[in-house]
C-alpha positions, 0 to 999 in steps of 0.5 A: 924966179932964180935961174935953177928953177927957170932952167928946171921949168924949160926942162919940162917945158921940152916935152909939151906941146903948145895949148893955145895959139896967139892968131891974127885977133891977138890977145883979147880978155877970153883968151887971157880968161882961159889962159889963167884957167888952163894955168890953174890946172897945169902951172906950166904951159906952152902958147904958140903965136901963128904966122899970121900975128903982126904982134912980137912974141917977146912983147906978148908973153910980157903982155900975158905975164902981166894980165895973167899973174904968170911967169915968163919961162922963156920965148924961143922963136913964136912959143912962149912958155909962162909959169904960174903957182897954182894955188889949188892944184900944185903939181910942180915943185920948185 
């Protein structure tokens, strides 16, 4: 992903809310099962981490980029954003 579409990726990613949220269970196969769905549907979504997850939010977006097939947009804070191509439903064209 080049730095012009991830900056136009951010860009939309200002005006959504987060769509899950990473708790004190972390991250376990269901919650990455819904997120490759929701990342089918969507291409671009937004995940919260609580303040009662001990985990670092730079190491759980890695850890969800990887076992989603998604991108890393950006961790700002406890948000991450991830991007993923859907193969079916393709609303965002980079």
């Amino acid at each position: 992903m080049t730095t012009k579409q991830r900056a136009y990726l951010k860009g939309l990613a200002m005006n959504i809310d987060p769509v899950f949220r990473i708790g004190k269970s972390s991250i376990t196969p269901e919650f990455c099962e819904g997120i490759r769905e929701v990342l089918e549907a969507r291409e671009l979504i937004k995940v919260g981490v609580l303040n009662n997850c001990a985990d670092d939010p730079k190491e759980l977006a890695q850890l969800l980029a990887e076992r989603t097939g998604a991108e890393v947009v950006q961790v700002i804070g406890k948000k991450i954003v991830l991007y993923r191509e859907s193969k079916t439903n393709k609303k965002i064209i980079l």
